[in-house]
C-alpha angles and dihedrals in degrees: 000000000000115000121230126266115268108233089256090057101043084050088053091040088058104046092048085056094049091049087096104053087035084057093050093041084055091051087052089057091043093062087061115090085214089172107157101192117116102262090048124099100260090200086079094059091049083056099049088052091047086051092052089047095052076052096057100044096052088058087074093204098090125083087214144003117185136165109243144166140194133230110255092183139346086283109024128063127188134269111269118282132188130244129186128171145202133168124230119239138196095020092304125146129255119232128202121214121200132190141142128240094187119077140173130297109257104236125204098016088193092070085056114107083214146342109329089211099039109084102232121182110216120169093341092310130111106226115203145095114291088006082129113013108081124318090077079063088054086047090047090063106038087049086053090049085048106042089048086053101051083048103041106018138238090292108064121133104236108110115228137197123174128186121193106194119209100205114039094120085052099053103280082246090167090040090103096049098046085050085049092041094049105029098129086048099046098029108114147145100259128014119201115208102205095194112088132088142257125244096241135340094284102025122086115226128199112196120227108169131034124185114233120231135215113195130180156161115252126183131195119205124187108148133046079226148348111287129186111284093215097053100046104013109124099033101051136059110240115201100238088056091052092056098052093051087041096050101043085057088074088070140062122215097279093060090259117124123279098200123121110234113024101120124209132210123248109216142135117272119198119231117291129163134225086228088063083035091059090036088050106052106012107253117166119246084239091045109080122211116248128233137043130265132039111332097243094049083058095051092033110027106025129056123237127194125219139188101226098173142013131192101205129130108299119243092250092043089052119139146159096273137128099235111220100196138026130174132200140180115240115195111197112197111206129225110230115267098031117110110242108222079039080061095044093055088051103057085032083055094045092039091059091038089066110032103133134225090009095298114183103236127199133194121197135148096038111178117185125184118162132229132265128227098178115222100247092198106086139106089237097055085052096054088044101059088037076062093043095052090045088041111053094015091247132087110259119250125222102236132178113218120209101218120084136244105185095178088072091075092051082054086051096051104043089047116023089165103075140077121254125216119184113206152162156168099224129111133208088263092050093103092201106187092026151082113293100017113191145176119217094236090210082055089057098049089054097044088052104055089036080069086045096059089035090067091044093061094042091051097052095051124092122215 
């Protein structure tokens, strides 16, 4: 005679049994070009939110699921988020559940191996843009919804808010007042950030620290115009030469940051070799890595500071001319702990400190988040990993990730009461921002009942 399922097993049961419509639902959300920066259609964003919301309706557990935004000034309002409700019953806690449906442009699509907005399966992965970030975060919690619903039924105890945000890869500049605007509707007991990464492919991750960033525009002026270079060069400072001199002051001789004041965190890495390093992010055996210390204190625990974008003459556009301004994007990465705009006086100090042969600098466009280091002590930290280990079959690692979410500060901050979980379903081979994003279809499924069993537990625990 075959015993009956406990509730865990039937919830696993079932989110293993959703995975495929999850995945094809994902597919669905990938052929949107949901990009939410300013020269972007912002129609496609409005799709891809209706798309989430039909989602989340079908789903039949929330009392109401609506498309809104948030003022971000007096004239501009925010790109279309989600936002779906349930009460708790019976003493139970409310959980929040956050994900993004916008993602980033794609860039050069000839470097794509095919369509960015064509789902292709390729070798178990999912390759398109936002396959993985972060609309398969978006998939993970709708499945576990799912996948609790078709165990437990409709009627199960556990509150849930989810919030689907529709400008994260912009900025998430009406984030703050969307959190302000629906607090009683977003406020709950735990919040789980489904936009981080995993340690390996096999291995859950829960993320515990997150640098901040400061990122900004900076432009370097030397001449009222652009003169002959033949006629004038080497008298006189042309702009592009002052940037150069200027930028490769922000770093010492092994690659790390030169710049007074940026603080870093002092904290345990666990082992992790150059050869991963190289696998991971595609760094070439003649190419070294730059820094000291171990290589995850560098990506956790030290800022680093990168040039992400430059507005000078073009290659085919050369000529022999004296440029008189050039401007660059510089991307601080912040180590946790360090305030961000704290971090942002300090290179603009250093920067004008340094500007050489009288350059006119200018600074525009500053964007400062700060970093994230997640309280471990909670209840809720402790039923996640339990999920995680079920979930995936090995126990879960605490991991820093070196990449920022700034929004998580304005959570913090709105609802200090809660307990915050940073998750994800990405891998280290997920290439999210880049050509030939992917998700590890194997990672998703994981990631997917881990929520599962997450919800269960949740559901069963009594404030």
């Amino acid at each position: 005679m075959t015993s009956e399922l406990s509730r865990p097993q039937t919830v696993r049961a079932a989110a293993l049994a959703v995975v495929p419509a999850a995945l094809a639902d994902l597919g669905t959300l990938v052929r949107i070009p949901s990009i939410a920066f300013p020269d972007f259609d912002p129609a496609e964003v409005a799709r891809s939110a209706a798309a989430v919301k039909e989602l989340a309706e079908g789903l039949g557990i929330f009392d109401r699921v609506e498309i809104r935004d948030a003022a971000i000034d007096d004239t501009e309002r925010g790109m279309p988020a989600v936002l779906a409700t349930r009460a708790a019953r019976n003493g139970r806690p409310t959980i929040l559940l956050y994900a993004h449906h916008d993602v980033q442009p794609v860039g050069d699509e000839a470097l794509w191996d095919s369509p960015p907005f064509e789902p292709t399966v390729r070798d178990g992965r999912i390759y398109g843009r936002g396959a993985a970030d972060d609309k398969a975060g978006v998939m993970a919690h709708i499945g576990a919804l799912r996948a609790l619903t078709e165990a437990l039924g409709p009627d199960f105890d556990l509150g849930v808010a989810m919030f689907i945000e529709g400008e994260e890869e912009a900025g998430s500049r009406s984030f703050a007042p969307f959190l302000h605007e629906n607090a009683d509707a977003l406020r709950a007991d735990v919040i789980v950030v489904a936009d981080s990464g995993n340690w390996d492919a096999t291995t859950p991750a829960v993320t515990v620290s997150l640098r901040g960033n400061a990122r900004f525009t900076l432009t370097v002026r030397t001449l009222e115009h652009a003169s002959h270079s033949g006629m004038f060069g080497g008298a006189v400072p042309d702009a592009m030469m002052a940037t150069i001199k200027l930028l490769a002051t922000l770093w010492d001789a092994d690659g790390a940051p030169a710049v007074a004041g940026l603080a870093q965190r002092d904290a345990d890495t666990p082992p992790y070799s150059e050869e991963t390093l190289r696998d991971e992010a595609g760094l070439p055996a003649d190419v070294t890595p730059v820094g000291t210390g171990t290589i995850l204190s560098r990506i956790w625990n030290k800022p680093s500071i990168t040039v992400t974008g430059i507005d000078a003459p073009s290659v085919a556009n050369a000529s022999n001319t004296l440029s008189p301004e050039v401007s660059v994007v510089i991307s601080a990465r912040v180590a946790p702990g360090q305030s961000a705009r704290e971090a942002y006086e300090v290179v603009e100090a250093h920067l004008r400190a340094h500007a050489p042969f009288g350059a006119e600098l200018t600074f525009s466009a500053v964007d400062c988040g700060d970093g994230f280091l997640v309280d471990t002590s909670g209840w809720a930290v402790t039923e996640a990993r339990a999920a995680l280990a079920d979930g995936y079959g090995v126990d879960p690692v605490d991991i820093g990730v070196g990449g920022s979410i700034p929004f998580i500060a304005d959570l913090v901050d709105e609802f200090p009461g809660a307990q915050i979980l940073v998750t994800g379903v990405e891998d280290p081979h997920a290439r999210a921002h880049s050509p030939n994003e992917s998700l590890h279809i194997a990672t998703f499924r994981n990631a997917l009942v881990s929520e599962a069993l997450l919800l269960e537990r949740l559901d069963a625990r009594t404030l």
